[in-house]
C-alpha positions in Angstrom: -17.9 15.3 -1.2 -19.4 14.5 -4.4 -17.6 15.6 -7.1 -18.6 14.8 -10.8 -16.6 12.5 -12.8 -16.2 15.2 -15.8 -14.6 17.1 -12.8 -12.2 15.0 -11.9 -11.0 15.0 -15.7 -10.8 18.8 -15.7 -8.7 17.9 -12.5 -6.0 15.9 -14.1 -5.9 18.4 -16.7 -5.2 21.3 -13.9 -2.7 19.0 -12.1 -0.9 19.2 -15.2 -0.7 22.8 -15.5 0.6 22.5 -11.9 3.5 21.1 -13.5 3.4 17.9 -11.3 3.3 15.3 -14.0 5.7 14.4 -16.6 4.6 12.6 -19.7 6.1 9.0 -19.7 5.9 6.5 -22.1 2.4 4.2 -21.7 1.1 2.0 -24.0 -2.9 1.6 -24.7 -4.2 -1.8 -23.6 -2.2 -1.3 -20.5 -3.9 -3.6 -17.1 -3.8 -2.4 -14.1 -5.0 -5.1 -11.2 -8.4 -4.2 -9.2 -6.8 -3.3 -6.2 -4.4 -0.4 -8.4 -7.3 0.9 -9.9 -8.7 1.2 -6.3 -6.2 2.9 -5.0 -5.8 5.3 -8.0 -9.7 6.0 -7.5 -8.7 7.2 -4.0 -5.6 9.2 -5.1 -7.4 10.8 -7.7 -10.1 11.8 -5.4 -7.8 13.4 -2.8 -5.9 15.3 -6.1 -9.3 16.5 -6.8 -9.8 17.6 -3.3 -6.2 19.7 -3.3 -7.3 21.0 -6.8 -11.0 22.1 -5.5 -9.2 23.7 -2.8 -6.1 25.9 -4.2 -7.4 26.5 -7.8 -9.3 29.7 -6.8 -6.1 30.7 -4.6 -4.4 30.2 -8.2 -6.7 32.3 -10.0 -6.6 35.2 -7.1 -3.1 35.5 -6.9 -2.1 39.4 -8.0 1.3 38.6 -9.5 3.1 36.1 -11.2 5.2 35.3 -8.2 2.5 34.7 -6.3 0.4 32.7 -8.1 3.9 30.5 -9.1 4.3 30.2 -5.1 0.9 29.4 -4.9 1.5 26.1 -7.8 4.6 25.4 -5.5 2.7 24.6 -2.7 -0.4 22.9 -4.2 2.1 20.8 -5.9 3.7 19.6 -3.2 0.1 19.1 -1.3 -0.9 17.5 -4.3 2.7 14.7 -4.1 1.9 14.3 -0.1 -1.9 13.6 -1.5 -0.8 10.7 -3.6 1.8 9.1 -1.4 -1.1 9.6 1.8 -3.0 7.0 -0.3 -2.6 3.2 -0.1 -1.3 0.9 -2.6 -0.3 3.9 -5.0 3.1 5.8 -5.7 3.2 9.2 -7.5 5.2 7.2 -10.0 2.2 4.2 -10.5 -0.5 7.1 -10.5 1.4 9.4 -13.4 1.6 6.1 -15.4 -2.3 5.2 -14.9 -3.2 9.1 -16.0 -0.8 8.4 -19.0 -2.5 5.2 -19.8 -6.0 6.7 -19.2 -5.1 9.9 -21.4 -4.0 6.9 -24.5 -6.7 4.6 -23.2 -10.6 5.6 -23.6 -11.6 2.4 -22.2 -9.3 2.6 -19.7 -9.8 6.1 -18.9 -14.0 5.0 -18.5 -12.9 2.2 -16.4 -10.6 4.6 -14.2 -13.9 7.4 -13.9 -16.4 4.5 -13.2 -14.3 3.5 -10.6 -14.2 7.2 -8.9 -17.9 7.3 -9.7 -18.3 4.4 -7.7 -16.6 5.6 -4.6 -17.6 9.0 -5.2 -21.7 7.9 -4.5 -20.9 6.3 -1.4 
């Protein structure tokens, strides 16, 4: 699946419409060690893959109540998602897109990183 890394962004923005994320408090020039940037590279590409898959559901959905159903349950895939993935909570993860959103440098560092596992 090769996704492209302006994507993924428009990903994290969707995942935040979902409702799944709360903003926490994350302070630019936060480090995150190799292997957590790894593993948030993986978690963001299997959010990505939840997002790709139950966005258009989303956007079909003839009422209110079902679309909100619909958020319900890609919510919940998108939690089992992130705690599927190695060496990442939902907790850690919220706290690197926080840091990435305050961060450019670190936000580049997180998309070179899905870039990077994305082309192999």
């Amino acid at each position: 699946m090769k996704l492209a890394t302006k994507q993924l962004t428009g990903a994290f923005v969707l995942a935040v419409v979902f409702s799944l994320f709360s903003a926490g408090a994350v302070s630019a020039g936060t480090e995150f060690s190799a292997a957590k940037v790894d593993a948030y590279a993986n978690a963001s590409i299997a959010v990505q893959g939840v997002i790709h898959e139950w966005s258009p559901k989303i956007k079909a959905a003839k009422t209110k109540q079902e679309s909100q159903a619909l958020k319900q349950k890609a919510n919940a895939l998108l939690v089992t998602a992130i705690n599927q993935t190695e060496g990442i909570t939902v907790e850690e993860y919220t706290q690197m897109l926080d840091a990435s959103r305050a961060d450019p440098n670190l936000r580049k560092k997180f998309d070179e990183a899905i870039k990077k596992k994305l082309s192999h």
